[in-house]
Backbone bond lengths (Angstrom), bond angles and torsions (degrees), N, CA, C in turn:
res aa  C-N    CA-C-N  psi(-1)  N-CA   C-N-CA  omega(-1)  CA-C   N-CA-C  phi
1 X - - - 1.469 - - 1.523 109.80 -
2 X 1.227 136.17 140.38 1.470 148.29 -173.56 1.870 92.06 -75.73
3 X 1.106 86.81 125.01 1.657 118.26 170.15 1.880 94.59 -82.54
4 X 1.838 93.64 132.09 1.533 83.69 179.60 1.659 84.00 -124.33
5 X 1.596 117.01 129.15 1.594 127.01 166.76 1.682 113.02 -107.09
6 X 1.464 110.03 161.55 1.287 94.81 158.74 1.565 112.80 -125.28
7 X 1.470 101.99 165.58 1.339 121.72 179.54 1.376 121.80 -129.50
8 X 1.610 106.25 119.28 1.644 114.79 175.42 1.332 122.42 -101.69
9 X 1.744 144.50 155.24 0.544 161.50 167.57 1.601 112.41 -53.01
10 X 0.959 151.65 52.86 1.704 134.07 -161.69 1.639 129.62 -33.67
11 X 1.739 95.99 -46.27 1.446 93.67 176.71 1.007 149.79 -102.14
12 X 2.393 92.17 35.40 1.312 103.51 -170.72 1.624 93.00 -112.69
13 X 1.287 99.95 79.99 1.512 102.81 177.96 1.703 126.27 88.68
14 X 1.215 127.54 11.77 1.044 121.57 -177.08 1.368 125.37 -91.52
15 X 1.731 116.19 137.02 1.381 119.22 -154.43 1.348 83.53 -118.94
16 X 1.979 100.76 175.33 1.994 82.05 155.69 0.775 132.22 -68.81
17 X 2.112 123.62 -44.81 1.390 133.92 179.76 1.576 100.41 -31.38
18 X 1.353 112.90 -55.76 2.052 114.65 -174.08 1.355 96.88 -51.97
19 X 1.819 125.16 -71.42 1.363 113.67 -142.90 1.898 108.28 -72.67
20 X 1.501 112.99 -19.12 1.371 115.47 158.80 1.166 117.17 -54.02
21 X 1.092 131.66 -71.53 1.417 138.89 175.89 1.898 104.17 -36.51
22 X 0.664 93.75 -62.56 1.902 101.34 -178.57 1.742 103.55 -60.12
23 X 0.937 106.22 -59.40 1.388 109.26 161.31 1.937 117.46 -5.32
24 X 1.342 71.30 -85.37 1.864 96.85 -166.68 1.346 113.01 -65.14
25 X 1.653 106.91 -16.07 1.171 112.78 -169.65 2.013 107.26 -77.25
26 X 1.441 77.34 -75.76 1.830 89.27 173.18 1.623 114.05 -32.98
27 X 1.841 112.79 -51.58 1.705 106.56 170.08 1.816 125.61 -69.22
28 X 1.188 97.89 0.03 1.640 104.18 -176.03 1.695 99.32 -102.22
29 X 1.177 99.72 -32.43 1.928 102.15 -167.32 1.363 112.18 -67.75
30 X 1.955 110.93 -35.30 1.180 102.96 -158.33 1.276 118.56 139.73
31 X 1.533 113.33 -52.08 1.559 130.02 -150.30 1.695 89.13 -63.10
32 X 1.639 113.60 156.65 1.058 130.89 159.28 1.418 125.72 -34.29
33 X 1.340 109.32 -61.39 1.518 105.61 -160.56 2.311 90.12 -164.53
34 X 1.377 86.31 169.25 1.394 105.11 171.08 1.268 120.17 -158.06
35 X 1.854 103.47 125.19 1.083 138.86 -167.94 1.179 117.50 -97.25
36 X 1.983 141.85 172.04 0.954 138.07 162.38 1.441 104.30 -170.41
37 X 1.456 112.29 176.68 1.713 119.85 -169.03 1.891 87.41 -93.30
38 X 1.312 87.33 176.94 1.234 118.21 176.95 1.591 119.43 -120.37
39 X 1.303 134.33 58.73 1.402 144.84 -141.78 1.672 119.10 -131.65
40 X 0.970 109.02 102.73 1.633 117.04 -178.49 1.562 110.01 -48.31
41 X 2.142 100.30 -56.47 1.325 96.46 174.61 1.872 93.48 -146.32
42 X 1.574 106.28 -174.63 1.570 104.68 161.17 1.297 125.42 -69.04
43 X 1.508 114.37 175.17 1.487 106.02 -173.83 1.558 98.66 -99.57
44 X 1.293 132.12 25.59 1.299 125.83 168.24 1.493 116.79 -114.17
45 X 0.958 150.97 -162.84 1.538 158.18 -169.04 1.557 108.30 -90.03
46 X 1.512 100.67 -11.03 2.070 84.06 -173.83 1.576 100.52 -123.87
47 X 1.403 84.05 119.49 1.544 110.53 174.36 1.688 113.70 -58.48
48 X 1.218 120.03 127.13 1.602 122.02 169.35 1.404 107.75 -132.16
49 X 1.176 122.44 -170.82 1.553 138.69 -177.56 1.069 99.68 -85.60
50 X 1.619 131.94 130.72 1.224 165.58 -161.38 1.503 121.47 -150.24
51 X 1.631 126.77 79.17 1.114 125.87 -158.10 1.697 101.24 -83.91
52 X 0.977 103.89 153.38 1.857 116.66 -165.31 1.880 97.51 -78.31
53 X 1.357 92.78 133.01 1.501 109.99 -177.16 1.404 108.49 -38.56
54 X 1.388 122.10 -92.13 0.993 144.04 -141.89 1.229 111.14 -75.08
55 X 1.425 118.72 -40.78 1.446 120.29 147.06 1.249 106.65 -31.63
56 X 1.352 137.88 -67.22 1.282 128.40 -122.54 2.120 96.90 -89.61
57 X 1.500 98.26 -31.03 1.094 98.07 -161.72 1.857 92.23 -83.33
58 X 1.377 118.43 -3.05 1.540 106.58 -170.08 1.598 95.46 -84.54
59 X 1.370 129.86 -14.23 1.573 127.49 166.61 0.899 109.61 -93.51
60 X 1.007 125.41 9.47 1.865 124.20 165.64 1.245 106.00 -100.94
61 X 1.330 129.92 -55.42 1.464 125.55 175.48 1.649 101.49 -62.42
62 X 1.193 140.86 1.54 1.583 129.78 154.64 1.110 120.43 -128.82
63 X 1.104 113.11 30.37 1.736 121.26 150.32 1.680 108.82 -137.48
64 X 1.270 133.88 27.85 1.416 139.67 143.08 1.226 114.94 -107.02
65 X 1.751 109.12 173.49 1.650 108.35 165.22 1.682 94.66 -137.64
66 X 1.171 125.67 -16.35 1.252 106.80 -150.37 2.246 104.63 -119.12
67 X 1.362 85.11 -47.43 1.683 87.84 179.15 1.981 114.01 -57.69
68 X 1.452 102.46 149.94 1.497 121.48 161.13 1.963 93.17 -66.75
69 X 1.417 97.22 -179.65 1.096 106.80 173.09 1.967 102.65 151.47
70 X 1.706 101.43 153.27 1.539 100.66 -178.44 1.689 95.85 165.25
71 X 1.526 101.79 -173.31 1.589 105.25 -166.71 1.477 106.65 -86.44
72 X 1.525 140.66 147.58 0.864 154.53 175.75 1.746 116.40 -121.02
73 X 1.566 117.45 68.64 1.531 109.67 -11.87 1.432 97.41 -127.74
74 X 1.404 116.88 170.23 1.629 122.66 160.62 1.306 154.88 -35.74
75 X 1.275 128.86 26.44 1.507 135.30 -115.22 1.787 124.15 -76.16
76 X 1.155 133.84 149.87 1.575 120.59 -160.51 1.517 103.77 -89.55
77 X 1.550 118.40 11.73 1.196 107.53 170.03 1.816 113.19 -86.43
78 X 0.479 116.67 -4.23 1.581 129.93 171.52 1.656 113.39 -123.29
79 X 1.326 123.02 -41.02 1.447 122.06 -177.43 1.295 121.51 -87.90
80 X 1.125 144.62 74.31 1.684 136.56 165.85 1.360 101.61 -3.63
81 X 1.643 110.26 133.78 1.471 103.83 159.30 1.398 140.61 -70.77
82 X 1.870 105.52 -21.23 1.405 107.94 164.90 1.673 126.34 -71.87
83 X 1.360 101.56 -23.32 1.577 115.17 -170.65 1.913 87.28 -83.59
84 X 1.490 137.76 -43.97 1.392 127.00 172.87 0.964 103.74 -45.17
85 X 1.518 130.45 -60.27 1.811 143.29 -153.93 1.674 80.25 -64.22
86 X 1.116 126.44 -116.06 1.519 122.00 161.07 1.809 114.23 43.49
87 X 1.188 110.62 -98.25 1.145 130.84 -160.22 1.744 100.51 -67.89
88 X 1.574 119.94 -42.32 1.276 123.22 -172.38 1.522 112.14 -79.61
89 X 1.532 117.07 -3.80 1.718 128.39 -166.88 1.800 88.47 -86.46
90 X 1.425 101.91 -59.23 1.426 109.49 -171.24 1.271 115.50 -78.85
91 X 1.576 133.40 -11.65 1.635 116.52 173.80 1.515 89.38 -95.23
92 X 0.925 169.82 0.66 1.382 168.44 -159.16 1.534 98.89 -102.87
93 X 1.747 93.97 -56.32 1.958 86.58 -176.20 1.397 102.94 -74.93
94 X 1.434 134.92 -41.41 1.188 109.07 166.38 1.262 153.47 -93.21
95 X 1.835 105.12 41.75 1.124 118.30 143.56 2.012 126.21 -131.51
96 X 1.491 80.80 32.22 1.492 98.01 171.74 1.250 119.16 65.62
97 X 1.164 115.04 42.97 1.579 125.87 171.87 1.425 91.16 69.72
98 X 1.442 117.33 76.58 1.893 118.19 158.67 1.654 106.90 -135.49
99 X 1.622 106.92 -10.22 1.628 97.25 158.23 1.496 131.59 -56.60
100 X 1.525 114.99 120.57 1.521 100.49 165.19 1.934 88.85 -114.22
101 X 1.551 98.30 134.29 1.799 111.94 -176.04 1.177 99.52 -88.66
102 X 1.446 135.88 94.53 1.483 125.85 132.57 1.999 139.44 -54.43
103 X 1.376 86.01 111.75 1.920 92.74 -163.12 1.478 82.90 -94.67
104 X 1.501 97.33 154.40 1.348 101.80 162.82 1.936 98.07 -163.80
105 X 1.080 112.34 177.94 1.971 129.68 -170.69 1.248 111.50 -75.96
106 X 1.634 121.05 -33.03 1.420 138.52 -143.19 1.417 108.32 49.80
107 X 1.628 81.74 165.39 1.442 99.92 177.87 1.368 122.74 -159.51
108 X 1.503 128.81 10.80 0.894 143.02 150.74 1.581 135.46 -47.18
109 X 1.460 114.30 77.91 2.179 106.62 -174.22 1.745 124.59 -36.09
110 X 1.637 88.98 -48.53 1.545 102.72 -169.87 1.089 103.95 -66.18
111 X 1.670 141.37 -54.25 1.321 134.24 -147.96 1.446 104.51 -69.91
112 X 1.594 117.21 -30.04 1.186 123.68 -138.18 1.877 91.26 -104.38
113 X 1.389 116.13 -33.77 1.329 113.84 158.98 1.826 140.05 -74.35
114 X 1.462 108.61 -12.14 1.091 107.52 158.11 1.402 117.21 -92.44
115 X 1.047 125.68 -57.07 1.639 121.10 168.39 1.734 107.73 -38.82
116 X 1.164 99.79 -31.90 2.149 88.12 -167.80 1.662 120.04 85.04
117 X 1.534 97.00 36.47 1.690 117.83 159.81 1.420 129.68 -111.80
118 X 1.515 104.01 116.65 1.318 111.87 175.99 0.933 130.34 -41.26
119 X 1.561 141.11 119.83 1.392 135.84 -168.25 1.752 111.03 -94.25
120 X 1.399 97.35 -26.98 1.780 124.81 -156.48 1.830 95.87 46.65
121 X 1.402 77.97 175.77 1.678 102.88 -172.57 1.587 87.16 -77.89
122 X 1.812 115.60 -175.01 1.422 104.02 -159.42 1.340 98.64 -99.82
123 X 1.392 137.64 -0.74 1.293 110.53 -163.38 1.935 87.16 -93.51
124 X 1.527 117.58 -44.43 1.411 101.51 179.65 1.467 93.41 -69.95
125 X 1.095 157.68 124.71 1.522 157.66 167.37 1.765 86.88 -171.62
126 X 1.441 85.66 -70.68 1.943 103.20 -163.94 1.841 94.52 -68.14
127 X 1.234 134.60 -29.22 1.330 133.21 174.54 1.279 102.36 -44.65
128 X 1.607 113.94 -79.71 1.136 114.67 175.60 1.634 142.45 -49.93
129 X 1.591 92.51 -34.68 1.376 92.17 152.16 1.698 135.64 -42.19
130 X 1.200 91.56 -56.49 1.717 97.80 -178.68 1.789 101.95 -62.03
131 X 1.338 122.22 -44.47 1.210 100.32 -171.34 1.514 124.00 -85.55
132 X 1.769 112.58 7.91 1.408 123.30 161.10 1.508 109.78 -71.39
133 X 1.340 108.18 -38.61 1.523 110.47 178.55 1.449 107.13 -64.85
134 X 1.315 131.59 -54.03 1.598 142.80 -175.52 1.443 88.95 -36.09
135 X 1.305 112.72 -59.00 1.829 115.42 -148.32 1.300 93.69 -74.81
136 X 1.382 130.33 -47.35 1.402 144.58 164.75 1.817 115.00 -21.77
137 X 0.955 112.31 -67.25 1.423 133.05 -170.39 1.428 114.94 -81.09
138 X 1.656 96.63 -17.74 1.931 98.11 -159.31 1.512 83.26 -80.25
139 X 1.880 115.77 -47.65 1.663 112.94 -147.62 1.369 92.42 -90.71
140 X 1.673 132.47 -1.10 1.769 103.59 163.35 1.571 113.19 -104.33
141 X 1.318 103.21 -16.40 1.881 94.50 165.56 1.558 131.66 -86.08
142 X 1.422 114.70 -2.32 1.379 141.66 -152.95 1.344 101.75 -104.26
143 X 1.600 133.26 82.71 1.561 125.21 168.88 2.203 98.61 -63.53
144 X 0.933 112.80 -9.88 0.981 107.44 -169.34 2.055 122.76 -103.07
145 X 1.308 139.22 143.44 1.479 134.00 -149.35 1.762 101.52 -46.71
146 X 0.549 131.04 -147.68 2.053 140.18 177.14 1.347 114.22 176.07
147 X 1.550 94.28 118.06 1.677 97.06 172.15 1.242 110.41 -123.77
148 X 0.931 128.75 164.39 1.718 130.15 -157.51 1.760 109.73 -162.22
149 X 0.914 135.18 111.95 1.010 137.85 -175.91 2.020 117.65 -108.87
150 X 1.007 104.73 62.42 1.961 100.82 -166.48 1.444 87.42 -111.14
151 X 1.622 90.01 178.87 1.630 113.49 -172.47 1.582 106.98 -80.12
152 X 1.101 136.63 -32.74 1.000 140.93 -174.54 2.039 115.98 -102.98
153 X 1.181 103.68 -27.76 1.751 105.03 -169.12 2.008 99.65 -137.78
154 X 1.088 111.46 127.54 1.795 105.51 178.21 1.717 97.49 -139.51
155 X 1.564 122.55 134.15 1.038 152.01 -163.04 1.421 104.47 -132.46
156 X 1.876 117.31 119.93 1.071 110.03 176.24 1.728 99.58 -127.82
157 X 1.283 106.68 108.77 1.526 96.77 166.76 1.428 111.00 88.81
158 X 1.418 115.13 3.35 1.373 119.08 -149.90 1.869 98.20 -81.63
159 X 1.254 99.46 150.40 1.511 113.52 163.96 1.023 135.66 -158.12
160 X 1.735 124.64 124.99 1.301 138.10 -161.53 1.389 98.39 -68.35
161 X 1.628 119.29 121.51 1.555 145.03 152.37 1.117 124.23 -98.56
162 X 1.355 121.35 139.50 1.491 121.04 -49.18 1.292 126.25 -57.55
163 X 1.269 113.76 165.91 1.835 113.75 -173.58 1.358 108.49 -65.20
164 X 1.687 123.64 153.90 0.800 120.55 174.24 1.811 121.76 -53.93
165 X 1.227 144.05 157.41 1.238 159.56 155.86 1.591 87.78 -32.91
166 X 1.428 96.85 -76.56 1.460 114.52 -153.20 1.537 108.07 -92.01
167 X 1.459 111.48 113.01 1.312 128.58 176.88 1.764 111.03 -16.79
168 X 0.594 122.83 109.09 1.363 118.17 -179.56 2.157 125.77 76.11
169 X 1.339 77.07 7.94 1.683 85.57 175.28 1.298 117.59 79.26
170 X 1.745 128.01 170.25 1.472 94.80 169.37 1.412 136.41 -91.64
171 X 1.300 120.56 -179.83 1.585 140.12 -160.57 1.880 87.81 -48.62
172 X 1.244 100.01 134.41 1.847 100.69 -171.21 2.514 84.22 -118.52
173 X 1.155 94.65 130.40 1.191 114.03 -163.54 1.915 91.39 -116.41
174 X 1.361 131.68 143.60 1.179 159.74 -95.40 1.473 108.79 173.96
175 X 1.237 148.11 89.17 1.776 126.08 173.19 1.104 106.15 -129.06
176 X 0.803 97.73 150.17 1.948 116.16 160.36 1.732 90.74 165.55
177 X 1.946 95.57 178.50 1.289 113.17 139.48 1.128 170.86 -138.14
178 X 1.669 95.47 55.44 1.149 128.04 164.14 1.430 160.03 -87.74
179 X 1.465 122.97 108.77 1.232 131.28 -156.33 1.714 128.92 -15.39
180 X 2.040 77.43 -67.55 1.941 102.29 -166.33 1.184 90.46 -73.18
181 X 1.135 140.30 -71.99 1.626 137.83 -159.70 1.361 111.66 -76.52
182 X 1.681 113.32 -66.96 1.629 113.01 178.94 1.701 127.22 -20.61
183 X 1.799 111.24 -86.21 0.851 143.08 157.82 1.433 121.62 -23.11
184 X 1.460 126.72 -60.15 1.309 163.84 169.96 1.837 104.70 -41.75
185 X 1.441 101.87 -44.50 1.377 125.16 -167.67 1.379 108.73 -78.28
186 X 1.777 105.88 -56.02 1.352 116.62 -174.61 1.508 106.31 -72.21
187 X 1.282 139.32 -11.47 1.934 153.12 -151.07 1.797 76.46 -90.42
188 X 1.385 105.40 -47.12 2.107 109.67 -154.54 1.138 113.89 -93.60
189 X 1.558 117.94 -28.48 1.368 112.21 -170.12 1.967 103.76 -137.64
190 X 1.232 121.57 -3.70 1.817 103.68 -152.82 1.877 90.58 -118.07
191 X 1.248 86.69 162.95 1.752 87.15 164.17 1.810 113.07 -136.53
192 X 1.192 80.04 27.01 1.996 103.44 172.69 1.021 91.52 -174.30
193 X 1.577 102.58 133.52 1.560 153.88 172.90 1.977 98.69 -102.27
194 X 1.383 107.43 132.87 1.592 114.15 -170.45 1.528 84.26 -135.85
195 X 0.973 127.25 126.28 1.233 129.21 153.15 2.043 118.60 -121.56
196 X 1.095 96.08 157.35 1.366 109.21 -167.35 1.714 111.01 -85.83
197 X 1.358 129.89 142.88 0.904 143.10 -165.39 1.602 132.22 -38.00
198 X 1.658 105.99 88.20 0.962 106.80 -164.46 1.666 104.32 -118.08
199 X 1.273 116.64 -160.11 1.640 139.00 -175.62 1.380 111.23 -87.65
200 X 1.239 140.48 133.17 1.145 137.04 148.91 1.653 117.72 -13.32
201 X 1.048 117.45 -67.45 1.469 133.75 175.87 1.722 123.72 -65.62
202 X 1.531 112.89 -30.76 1.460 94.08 159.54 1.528 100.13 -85.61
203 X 1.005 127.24 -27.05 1.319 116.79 -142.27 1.927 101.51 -77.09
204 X 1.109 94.05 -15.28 1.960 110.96 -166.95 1.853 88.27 -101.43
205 X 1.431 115.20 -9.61 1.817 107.08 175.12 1.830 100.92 -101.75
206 X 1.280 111.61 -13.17 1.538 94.75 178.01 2.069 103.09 -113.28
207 X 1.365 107.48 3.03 1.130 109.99 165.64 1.641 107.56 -77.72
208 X 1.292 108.41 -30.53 2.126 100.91 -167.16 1.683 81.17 -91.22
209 X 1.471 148.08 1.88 1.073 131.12 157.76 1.165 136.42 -83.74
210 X 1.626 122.56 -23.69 1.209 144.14 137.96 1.520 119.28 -37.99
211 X 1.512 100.59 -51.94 1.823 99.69 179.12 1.599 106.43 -53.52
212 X 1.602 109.36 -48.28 1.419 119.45 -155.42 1.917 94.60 -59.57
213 X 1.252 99.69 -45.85 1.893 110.31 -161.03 1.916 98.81 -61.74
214 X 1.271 116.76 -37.09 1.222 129.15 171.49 1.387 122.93 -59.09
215 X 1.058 128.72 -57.18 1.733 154.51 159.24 1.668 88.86 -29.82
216 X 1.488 110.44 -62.12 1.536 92.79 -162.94 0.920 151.45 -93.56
217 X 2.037 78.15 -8.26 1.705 102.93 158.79 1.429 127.70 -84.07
218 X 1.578 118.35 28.00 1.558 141.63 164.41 2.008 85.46 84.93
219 X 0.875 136.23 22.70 1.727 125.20 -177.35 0.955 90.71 -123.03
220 X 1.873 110.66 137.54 0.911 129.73 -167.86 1.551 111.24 -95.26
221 X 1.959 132.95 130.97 0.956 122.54 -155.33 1.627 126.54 -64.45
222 X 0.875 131.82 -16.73 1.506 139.86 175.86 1.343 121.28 -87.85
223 X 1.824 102.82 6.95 1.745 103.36 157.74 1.181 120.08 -69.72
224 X 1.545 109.30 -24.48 1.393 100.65 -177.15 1.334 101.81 -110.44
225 X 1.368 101.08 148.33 2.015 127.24 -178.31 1.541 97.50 -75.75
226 X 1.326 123.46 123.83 1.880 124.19 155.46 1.516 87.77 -79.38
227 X 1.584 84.55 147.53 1.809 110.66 163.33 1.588 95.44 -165.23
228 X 1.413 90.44 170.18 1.443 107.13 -167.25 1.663 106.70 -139.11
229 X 1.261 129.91 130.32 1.244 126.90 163.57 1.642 114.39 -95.88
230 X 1.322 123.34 136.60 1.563 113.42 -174.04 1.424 100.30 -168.73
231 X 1.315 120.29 166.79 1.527 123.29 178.70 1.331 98.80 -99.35
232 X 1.729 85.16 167.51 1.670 112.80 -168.97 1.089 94.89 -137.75
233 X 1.475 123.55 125.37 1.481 117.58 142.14 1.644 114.99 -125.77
234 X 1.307 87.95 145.92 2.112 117.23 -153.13 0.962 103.90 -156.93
235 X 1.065 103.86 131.32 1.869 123.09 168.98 1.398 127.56 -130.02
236 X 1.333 112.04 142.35 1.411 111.07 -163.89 1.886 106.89 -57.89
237 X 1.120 119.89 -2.48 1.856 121.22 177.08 1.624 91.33 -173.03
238 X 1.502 95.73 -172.68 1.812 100.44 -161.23 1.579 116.05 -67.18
239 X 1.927 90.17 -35.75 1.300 86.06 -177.86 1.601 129.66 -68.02
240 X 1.335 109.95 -27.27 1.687 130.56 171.47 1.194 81.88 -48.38
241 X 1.158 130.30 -77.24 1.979 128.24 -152.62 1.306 115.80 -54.99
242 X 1.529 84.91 -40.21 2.329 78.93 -171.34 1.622 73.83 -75.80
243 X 1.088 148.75 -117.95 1.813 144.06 -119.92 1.365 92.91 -39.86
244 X 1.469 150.17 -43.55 1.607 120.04 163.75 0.916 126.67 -27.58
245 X 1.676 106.63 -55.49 1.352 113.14 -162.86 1.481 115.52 -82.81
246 X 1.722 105.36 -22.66 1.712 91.14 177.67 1.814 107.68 -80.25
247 X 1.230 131.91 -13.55 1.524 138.65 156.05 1.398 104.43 -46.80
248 X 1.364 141.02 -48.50 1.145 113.31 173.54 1.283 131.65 -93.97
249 X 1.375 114.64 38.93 1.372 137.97 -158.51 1.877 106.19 -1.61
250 X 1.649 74.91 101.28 1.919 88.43 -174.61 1.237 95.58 -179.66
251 X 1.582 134.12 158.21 1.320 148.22 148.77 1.042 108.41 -77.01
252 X 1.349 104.23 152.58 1.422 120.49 177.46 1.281 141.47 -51.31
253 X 1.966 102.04 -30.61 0.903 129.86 165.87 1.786 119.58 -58.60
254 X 1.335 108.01 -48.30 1.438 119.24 166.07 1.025 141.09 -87.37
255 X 1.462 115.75 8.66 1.738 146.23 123.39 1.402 113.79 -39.54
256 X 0.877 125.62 -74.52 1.365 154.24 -169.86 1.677 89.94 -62.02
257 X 1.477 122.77 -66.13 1.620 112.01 176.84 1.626 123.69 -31.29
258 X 1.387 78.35 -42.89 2.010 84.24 -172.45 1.067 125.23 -76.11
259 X 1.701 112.03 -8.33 1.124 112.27 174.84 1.834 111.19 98.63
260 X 1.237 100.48 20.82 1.331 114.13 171.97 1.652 116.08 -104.93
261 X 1.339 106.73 132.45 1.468 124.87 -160.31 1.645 88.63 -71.94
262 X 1.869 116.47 120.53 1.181 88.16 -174.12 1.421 87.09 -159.63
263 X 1.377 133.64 167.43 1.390 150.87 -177.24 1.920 122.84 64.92
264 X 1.337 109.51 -160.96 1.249 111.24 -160.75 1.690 114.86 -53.56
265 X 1.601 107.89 162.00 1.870 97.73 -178.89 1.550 123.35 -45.97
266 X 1.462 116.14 -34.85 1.222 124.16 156.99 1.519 132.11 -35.86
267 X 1.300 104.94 -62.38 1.502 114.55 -179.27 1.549 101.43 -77.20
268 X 1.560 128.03 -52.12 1.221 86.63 171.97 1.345 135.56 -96.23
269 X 1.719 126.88 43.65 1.101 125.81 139.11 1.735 136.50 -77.04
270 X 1.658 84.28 -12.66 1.222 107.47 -172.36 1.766 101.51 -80.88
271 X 1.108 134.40 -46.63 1.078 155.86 175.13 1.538 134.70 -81.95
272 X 1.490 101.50 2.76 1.487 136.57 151.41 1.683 119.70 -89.12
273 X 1.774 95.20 -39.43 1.993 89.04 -175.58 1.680 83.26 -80.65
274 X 1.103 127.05 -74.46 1.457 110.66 179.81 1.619 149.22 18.48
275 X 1.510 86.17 -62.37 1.870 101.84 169.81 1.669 93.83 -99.79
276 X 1.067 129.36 -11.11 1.795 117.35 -174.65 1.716 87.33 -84.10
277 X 1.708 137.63 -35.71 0.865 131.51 -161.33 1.739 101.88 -79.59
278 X 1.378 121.05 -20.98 1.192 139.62 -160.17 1.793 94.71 -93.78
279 X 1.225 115.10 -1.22 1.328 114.98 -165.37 1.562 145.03 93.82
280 X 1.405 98.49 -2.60 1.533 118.37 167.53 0.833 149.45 -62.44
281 X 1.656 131.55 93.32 1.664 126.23 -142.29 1.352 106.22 -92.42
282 X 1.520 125.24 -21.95 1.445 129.51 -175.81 1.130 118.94 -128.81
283 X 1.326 135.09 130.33 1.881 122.91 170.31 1.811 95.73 -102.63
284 X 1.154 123.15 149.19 1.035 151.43 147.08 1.609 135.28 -98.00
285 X 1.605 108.05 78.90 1.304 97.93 -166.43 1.476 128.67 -98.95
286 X 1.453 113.30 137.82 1.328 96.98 -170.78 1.434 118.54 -102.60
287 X 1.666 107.94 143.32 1.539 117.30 -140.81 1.394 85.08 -136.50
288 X 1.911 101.44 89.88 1.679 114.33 -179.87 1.363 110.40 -35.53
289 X 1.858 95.41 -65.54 1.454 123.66 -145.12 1.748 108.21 -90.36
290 X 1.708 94.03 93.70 1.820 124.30 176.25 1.455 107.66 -22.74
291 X 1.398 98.06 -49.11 1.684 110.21 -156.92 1.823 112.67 -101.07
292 X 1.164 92.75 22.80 1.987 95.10 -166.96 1.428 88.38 -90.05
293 X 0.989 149.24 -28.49 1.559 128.97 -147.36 1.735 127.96 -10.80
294 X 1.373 88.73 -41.75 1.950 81.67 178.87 1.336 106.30 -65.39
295 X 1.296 148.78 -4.51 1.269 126.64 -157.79 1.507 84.51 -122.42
296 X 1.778 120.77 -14.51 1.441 100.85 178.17 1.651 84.28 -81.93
297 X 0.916 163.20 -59.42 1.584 166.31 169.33 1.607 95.08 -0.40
298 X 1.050 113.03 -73.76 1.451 122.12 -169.21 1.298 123.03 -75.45
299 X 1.645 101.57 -8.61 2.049 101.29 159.14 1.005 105.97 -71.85
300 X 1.734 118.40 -51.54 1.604 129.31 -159.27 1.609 97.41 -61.72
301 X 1.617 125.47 -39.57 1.305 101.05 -153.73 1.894 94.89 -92.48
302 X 1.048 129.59 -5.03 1.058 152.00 -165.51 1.824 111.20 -86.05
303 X 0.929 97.08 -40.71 1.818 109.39 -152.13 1.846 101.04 -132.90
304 X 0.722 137.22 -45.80 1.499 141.49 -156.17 1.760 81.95 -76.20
């Protein structure tokens, strides 16, 4: 059955009073799991409240018991990979193995130029990426010292204290959707594949490509979890929905094209078995609006 989670934006306004409230909500409703960005600021000119990741999720893993939840995703242009390994060893154990770690390169210009973080150009971006993941994976699966010698990250002797809880640390998650790098990435290092908002039909043509890339790298295909990150727009009644939908100046109909989870409980149940029929074990939905709760109320009791 398709696991339905949600996913928020962080640095479009999130306080604690919000991420509490959201919190309790998603573990009281039902939903699978809860997700969020990793974002200093937006990618436009107006600055809002942006509550800090890891913080936020270390009071979530000790005031839940039951939901998944983690960054969507964390990225090594701002995060050290030992300080990720670090931070993801200990919110995992203390919330009992419910971290899943999404790594990713970044890709954000603005955040990374006012703060005074290197973005690099993209081909060193994804370089480094892979070898944040290496260092990533080496010091939570590794009972043994780690040395690492790369252009960007070097480890001498190093060892993660204390060991993870969970054999191998938690589930390290991978997205995009892209072949050479994406795919390639998740085959070496992820045990969830996230891809971004697509169609039933591509999304079920780069899933039997994943199986194939897996198969031949001796891993067997159902190690790794499909999920999907994508928008939702829902409203607690019609009128809530159409003013979503006229905010993103688009019809509904061309919501729905892009592959955005969108309209009455019907349609999007209809458009949930769809990608679960396409092979989709997780939805990830993203739920702009901080302050809607009744209408997330009325997906969960509606749709879940």
């Amino acid at each position: 059955m398709l696991e339905v989670a949600i996913m928020i934006e962080g640095q479009n306004g999130l306080t604690w009073p919000r991420w509490q409230k959201i919190v309790r909500h998603v573990e009281d409703l039902g939903f699978a799991g809860l997700f969020r960005s990793d974002h200093f600021t937006n990618s436009n000119a107006t600055d809002i409240d942006s509550l800090e990741l890891w913080t936020s999720l270390t009071w979530l893993a000790g005031n839940t018991s039951r939901i998944e939840f983690g960054p969507l995703v964390t990225p090594f242009s701002f995060r050290h990979p030992v300080h990720t390994a670090r931070m993801a060893a200990a919110v995992d154990d203390l919330s009992n193995g419910r971290l899943v770690l999404g790594l990713g390169a970044g890709w954000q210009e603005r955040e990374h130029h006012l703060f005074g973080f290197d973005l690099l150009e993209p081909a060193e971006r994804f370089n480094r990426f892979k070898e944040g993941m290496e260092v990533v994976t080496r010091l939570l699966q590794s009972n043994e010292p780690v040395t690492f010698e790369g252009r960007y990250y070097q480890l001498h002797e190093a060892t993660l204290l204390p060991r993870p809880q969970r054999p191998g640390g938690p589930r390290i998650l991978v997205g995009g959707n892209g072949v050479k790098r994406t795919l390639s990435y998740v085959v070496q290092y992820a045990r969830e594949w996230n891809c971004v908002t697509l169609l039933p039909d591509d999304f079920a043509r780069l899933n039997r490509r994943l199986d194939e890339m897996l198969t031949a790298a001796g891993r067997q295909p159902e190690s790794v979890r499909r999920s999907m990150m994508t928008g939702c727009v829902f409203g607690k009644d019609d009128a809530a929905l159409q003013k979503k939908v006229t905010a993103r100046g688009s019809t509904l109909e061309q919501l729905q094209g892009r592959g955005i989870v969108a309209g009455s409980p019907g349609t999007v149940r209809e458009q949930l078995a769809a990608l679960e029929a396409a092979g989709l074990q997780r939805v990830m939905l993203q739920w702009l609006d901080l302050e809607d709760l009744e209408s997330l109320e009325r997906l969960a009791k509606s749709v879940l």
